[in-house]
C-alpha positions in Angstrom: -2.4 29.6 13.4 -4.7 28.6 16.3 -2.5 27.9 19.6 -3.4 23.8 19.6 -2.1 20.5 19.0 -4.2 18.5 16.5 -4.8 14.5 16.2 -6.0 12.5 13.7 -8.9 10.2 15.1 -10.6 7.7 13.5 -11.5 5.5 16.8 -8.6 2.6 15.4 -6.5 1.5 17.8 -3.5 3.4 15.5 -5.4 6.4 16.4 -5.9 5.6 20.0 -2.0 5.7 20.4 -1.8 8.6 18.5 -4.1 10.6 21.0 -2.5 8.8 23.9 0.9 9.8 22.8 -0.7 13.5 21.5 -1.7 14.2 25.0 1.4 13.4 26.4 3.0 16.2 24.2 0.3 19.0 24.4 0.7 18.6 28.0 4.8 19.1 27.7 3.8 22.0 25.2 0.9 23.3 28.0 -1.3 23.6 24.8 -5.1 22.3 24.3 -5.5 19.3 22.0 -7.7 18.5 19.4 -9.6 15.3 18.6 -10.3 15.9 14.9 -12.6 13.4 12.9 -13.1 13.6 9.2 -15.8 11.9 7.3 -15.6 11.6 3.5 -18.9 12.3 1.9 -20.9 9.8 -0.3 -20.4 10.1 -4.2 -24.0 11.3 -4.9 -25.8 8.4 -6.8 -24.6 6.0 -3.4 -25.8 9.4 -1.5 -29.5 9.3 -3.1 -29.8 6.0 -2.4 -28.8 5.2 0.8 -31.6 5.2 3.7 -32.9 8.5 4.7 -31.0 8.2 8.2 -28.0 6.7 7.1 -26.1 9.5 7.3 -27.5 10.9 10.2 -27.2 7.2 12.2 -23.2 7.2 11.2 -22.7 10.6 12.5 -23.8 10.4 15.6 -22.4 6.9 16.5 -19.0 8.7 15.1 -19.8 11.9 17.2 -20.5 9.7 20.0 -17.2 7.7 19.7 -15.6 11.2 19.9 -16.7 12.1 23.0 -16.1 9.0 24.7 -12.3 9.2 23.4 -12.0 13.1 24.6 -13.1 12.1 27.8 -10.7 9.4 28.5 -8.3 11.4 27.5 -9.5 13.9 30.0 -9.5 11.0 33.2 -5.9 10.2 32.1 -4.5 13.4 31.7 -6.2 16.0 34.2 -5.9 19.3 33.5 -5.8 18.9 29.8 -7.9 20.8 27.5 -9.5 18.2 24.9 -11.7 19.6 21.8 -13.2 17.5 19.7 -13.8 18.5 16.0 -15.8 17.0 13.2 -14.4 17.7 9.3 -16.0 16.9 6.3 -14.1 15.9 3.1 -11.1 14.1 1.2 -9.0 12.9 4.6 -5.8 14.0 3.4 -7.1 17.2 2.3 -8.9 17.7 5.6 -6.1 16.8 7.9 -3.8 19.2 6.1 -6.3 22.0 6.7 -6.2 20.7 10.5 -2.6 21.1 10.4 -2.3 24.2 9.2 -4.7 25.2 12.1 -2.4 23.6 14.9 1.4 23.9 15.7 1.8 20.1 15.4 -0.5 17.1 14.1 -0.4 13.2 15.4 -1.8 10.4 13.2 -1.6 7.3 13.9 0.5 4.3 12.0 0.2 0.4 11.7 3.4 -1.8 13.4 4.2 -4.3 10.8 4.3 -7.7 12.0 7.4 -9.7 12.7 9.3 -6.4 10.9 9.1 -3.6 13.2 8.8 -0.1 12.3 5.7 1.9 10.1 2.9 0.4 7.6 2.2 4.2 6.3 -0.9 4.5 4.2 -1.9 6.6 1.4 -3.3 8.9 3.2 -0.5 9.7 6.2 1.8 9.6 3.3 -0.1 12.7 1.6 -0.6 14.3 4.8 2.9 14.1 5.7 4.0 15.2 1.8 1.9 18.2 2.2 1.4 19.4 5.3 3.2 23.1 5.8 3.3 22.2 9.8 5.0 19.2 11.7 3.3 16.1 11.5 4.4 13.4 13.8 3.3 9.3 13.1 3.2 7.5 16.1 3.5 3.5 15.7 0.2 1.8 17.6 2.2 -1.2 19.4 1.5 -4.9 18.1 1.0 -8.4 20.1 4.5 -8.8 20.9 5.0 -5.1 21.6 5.1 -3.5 25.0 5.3 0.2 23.5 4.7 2.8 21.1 6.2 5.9 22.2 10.1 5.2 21.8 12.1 4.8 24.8 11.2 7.0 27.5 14.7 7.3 28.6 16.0 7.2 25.0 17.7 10.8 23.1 16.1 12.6 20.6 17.5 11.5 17.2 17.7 13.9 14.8 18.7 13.1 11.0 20.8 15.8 9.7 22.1 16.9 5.9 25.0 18.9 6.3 24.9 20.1 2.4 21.0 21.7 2.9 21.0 22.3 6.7 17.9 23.6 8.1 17.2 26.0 10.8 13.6 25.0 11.5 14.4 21.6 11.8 17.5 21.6 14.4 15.6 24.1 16.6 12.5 21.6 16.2 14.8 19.0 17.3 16.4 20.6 20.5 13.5 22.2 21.6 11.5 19.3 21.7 15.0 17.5 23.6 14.5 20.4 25.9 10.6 20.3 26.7 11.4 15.9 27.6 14.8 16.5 29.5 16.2 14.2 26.7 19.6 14.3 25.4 20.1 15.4 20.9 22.1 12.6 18.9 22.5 14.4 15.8 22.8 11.7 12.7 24.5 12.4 9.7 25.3 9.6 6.8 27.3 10.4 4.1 28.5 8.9 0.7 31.4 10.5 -2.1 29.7 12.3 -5.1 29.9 9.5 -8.2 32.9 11.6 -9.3 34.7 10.8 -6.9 35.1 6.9 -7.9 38.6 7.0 -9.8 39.9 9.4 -7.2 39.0 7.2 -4.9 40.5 4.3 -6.2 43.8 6.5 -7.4 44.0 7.9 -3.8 42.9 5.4 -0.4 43.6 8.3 1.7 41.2 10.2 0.0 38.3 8.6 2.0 40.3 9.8 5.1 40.3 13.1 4.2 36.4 13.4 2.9 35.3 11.8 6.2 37.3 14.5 8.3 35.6 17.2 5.9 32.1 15.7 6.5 32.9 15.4 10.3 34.7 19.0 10.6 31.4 20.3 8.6 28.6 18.8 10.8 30.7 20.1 14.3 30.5 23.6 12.5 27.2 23.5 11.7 26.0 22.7 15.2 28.6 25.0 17.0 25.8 28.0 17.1 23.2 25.6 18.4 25.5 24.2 21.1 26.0 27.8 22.3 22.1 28.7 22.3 21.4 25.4 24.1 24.5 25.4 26.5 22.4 22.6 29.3 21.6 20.1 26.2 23.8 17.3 26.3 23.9 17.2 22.0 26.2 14.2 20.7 27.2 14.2 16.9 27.8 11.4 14.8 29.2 11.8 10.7 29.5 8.1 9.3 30.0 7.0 6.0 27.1 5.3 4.4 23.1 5.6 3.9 21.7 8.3 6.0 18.3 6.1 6.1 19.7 2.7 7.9 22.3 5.0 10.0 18.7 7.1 11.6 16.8 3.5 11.0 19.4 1.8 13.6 19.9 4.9 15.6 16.4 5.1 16.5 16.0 1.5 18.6 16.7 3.4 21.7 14.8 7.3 20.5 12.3 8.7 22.0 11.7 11.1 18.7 13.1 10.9 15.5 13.0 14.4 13.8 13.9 14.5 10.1 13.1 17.2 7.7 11.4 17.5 4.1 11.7 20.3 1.9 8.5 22.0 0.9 8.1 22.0 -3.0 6.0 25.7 -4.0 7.0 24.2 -7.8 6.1 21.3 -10.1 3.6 18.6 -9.8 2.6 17.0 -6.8 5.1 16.6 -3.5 7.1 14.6 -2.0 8.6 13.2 1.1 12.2 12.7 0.2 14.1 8.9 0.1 15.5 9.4 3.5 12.4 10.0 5.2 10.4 8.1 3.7 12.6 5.2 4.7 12.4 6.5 8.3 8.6 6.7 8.4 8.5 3.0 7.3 11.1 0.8 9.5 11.3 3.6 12.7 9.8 2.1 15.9 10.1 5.4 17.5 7.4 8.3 16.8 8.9 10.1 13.8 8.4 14.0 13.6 8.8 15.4 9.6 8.9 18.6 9.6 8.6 20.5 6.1 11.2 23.5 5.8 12.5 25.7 2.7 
């Protein structure tokens, strides 16, 4: 794995606030950042028949593009080391290769209008869904929006499952806390198995005692963390209910939203998970996934 941090760059304005918000971290991380541009080739007949210098005219107003972004990037952020790279291929296939290359990737994501939150295309969505590094989509801001980045004051929000905790992704979490000065507010949402409907309804008290169980297990879990991180402030929350609206609502005032998908070595295809993949479309804040076993 090459010591970088890669962005997806495309010269949109999504992509813009991806670099923008990419420097920002590569400079908290003291790592060089990559400007990486992937053109999909023609199918062959259109290839044949396009003008001679078609290609060649595309590429270097592209290249060109490239440069001029790197080196605003550069003006802004002094200091920083910015590479530009030029890929050639399927975008999603391309950008996971980039990934794999860097210790985190930015892409950028369209605001939906009047909603708030993520329009996540096809291709951020296979990225995201196969990508064996993290992969962070940062929301371009819209007309009525004055940011993009979260709240700069905000905690990092982190969306936790108690039953299939992950080490990679709470030490993700908290370092990244660390590295802003930020404060951890740990989410956790919860809801009784199906079998537990008549019990439920024999027994009112029964809620009670699940909610202490899912409250006692979360403070458990994070008990080691609290002890390796003794000078982050990290607040815990266990609350009955969807896990997606609970990080959804909690993230208004983040920073960074960190949530975790499981990588799949088995079966056909892959796949993000319902929790994040409500998070990645109705989040403000930048979301980090990162894939774990």
């Amino acid at each position: 794995m090459s010591h970088t941090l890669a962005v997806g760059f495309d010269g949109s304005r999504e992509s813009r606030a991806a670099a923008e918000w990419a420097a920002g971290e590569a400079r908290l991380r003291t790592l060089p950042l990559r400007l990486v541009q992937v053109w999909e080739p023609l199918p062959e007949p259109l290839a044949q028949a396009s003008l001679p210098d078609a290609g060649t005219s595309r590429d270097g107003t592209a290249e060109g593009g490239l440069r001029e972004a790197a080196e605003e990037l550069r003006l802004r952020h002094p200091g920083l080391d910015v590479r530009t790279e030029q890929l050639s291929g399927g975008p999603a296939e391309a950008l996971c290769r980039a990934a794999a290359e860097a210790e985190l990737l930015v892409l950028g994501s369209r605001g939906m209008s009047g909603l708030g939150g993520f329009l996540v295309g096809s291709v951020g969505l296979a990225v995201v869904a196969h990508a064996e590094r993290p992969v962070v989509l940062v929301r371009a801001p819209g007309p009525a929006d004055g940011h993009d980045t979260g709240d700069a004051h905000g905690p990092v929000v982190l969306g936790l499952d108690t039953g299939r905790p992950s080490e990679a992704l709470i030490e993700f979490a908290l370092t990244e806390a660390v590295r802003r000065g930020a404060a951890v507010r740990v989410v956790h949402g919860w809801s009784p198995k199906p079998s537990y409907a008549y019990a439920l309804a024999a027994d009112p008290g029964l809620h009670e005692t699940l909610a202490q169980y899912e409250s006692t297990a979360l403070t458990e879990m994070l008990h080691p963390w609290r002890e390796k991180f003794p000078d982050l402030e990290i607040t815990a929350e266990s609350r009955y209910g969807s896990p997606a609206a609970q990080l959804v609502e909690a993230s208004r005032d983040a920073r960074l939203v960190v949530v975790g998908r499981r990588i799949r070595r088995r079966g056909p295809g892959a796949h993000v998970g319902h929790v994040t993949h409500a998070v990645l479309h109705h989040c403000t804040a930048p979301v980090a996934v990162v894939p774990h076993d």
